[in-house]
C-alpha positions in Angstrom: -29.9 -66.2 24.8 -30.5 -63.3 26.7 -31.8 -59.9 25.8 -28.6 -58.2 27.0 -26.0 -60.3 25.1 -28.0 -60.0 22.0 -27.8 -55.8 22.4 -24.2 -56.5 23.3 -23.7 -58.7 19.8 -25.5 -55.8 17.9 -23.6 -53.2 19.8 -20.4 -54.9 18.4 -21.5 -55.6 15.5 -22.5 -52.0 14.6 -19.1 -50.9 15.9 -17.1 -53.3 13.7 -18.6 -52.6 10.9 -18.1 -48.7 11.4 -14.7 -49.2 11.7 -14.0 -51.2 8.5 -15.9 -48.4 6.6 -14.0 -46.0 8.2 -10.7 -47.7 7.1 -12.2 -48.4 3.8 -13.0 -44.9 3.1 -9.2 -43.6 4.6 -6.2 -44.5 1.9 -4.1 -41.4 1.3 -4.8 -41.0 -2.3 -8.7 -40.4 -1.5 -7.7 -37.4 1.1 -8.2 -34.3 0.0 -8.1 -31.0 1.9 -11.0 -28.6 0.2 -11.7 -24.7 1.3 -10.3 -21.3 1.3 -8.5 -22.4 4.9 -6.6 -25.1 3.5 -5.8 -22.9 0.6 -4.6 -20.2 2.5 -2.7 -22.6 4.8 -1.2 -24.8 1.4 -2.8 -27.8 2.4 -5.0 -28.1 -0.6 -4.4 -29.5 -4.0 -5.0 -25.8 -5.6 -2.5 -24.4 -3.8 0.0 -26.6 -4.8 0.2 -26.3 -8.0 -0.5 -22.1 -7.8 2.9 -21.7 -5.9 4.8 -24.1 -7.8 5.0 -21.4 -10.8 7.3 -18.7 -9.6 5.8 -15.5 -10.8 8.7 -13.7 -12.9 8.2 -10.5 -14.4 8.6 -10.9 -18.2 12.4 -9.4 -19.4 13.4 -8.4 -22.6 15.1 -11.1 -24.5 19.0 -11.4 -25.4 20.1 -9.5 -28.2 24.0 -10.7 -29.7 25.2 -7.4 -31.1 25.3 -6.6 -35.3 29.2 -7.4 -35.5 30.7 -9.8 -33.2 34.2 -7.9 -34.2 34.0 -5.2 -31.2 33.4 -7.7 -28.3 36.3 -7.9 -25.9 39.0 -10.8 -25.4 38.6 -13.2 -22.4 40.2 -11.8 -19.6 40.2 -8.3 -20.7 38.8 -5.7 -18.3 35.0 -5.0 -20.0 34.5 -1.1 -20.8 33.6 1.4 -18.5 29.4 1.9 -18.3 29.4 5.5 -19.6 31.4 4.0 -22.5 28.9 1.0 -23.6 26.5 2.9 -26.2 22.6 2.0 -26.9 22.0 0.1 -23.4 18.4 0.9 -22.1 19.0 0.7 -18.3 15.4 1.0 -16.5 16.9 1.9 -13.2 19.0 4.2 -14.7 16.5 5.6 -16.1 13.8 5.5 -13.1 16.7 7.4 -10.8 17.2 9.7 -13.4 13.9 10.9 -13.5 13.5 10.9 -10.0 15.7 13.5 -9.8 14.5 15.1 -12.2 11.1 15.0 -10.1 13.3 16.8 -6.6 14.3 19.2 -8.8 10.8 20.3 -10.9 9.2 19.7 -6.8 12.1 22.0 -5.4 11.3 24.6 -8.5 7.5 24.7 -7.6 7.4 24.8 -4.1 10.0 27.9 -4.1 7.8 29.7 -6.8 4.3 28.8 -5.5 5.3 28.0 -2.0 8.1 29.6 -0.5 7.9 32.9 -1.8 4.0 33.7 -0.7 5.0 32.4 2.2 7.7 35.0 2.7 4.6 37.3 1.4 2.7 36.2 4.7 0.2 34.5 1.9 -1.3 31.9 4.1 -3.0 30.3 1.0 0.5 28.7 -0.3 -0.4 26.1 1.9 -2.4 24.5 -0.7 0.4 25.0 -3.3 1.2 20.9 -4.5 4.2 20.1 -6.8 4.8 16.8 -8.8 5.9 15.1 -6.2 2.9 16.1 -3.5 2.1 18.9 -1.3 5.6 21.6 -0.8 3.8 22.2 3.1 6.6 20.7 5.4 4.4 17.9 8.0 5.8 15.5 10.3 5.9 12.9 8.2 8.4 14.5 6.0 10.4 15.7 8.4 11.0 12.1 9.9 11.4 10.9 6.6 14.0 13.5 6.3 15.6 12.2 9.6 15.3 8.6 7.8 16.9 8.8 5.2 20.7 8.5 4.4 21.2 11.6 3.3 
């Protein structure tokens, strides 16, 4: 045999065997995708199960009123908002005191702001109210353009 078809042999040889470990080594369960990239991507095994949860923010529970005596008939019109008594509405709430913010900021800046200003006090500028500096910038005048009002 010659020298060259025994390198040839070996050179196959080599390659075969390569190739069965490769396939060996390469059944889906064994593939796993590991690192922040395949993370970030949802590729990995971690970041499965992470955005399978749906993040909720926790809510009061249910409550059935004292006295089941008051609730309505089906198919009656249900009472008007203003008239339902005890409901904690967070929005509500959260507008209502937003308001209630415009109207201390509005207060402020005509005490501490507008009326120096009329002065010729250049240090009202510095004059800030609870909702943030009564100075007119450009950013609140686009917001102003912005906004529905």
């Amino acid at each position: 045999m010659s020298p060259k078809s025994r390198l040839q042999k070996r050179v196959v040889l080599v390659i075969a065997f390569g190739l069965a470990l490769g396939a060996a080594g390469c059944s889906m369960d064994d593939v796993q995708f590991n690192g922040g990239v395949f993370d970030a991507v949802g590729l990995s095994d971690a970041a499965r199960t992470k955005s399978s949860e749906p993040k909720l923010a926790e809510r009061a529970p249910l409550v059935v009123p004292p006295t089941l005596d008051k609730l309505p008939q089906p198919g009656q019109q249900p009472p008007e908002p203003a008239q339902i008594a005890g409901i904690n509405d967070p929005d509500a709430a959260k507008s209502a005191s937003q308001e209630e913010l415009q109207h201390r900021q509005a207060e402020y800046c005509e005490i501490h702001y507008e009326e120096p200003k009329r002065r010729g006090d250049d240090s009202a500028d510095s004059a800030v109210g609870p909702l943030g500096p009564c100075r007119p910038s450009v950013l609140t005048a686009v917001k102003k353009w912005n906004s529905d009002e």
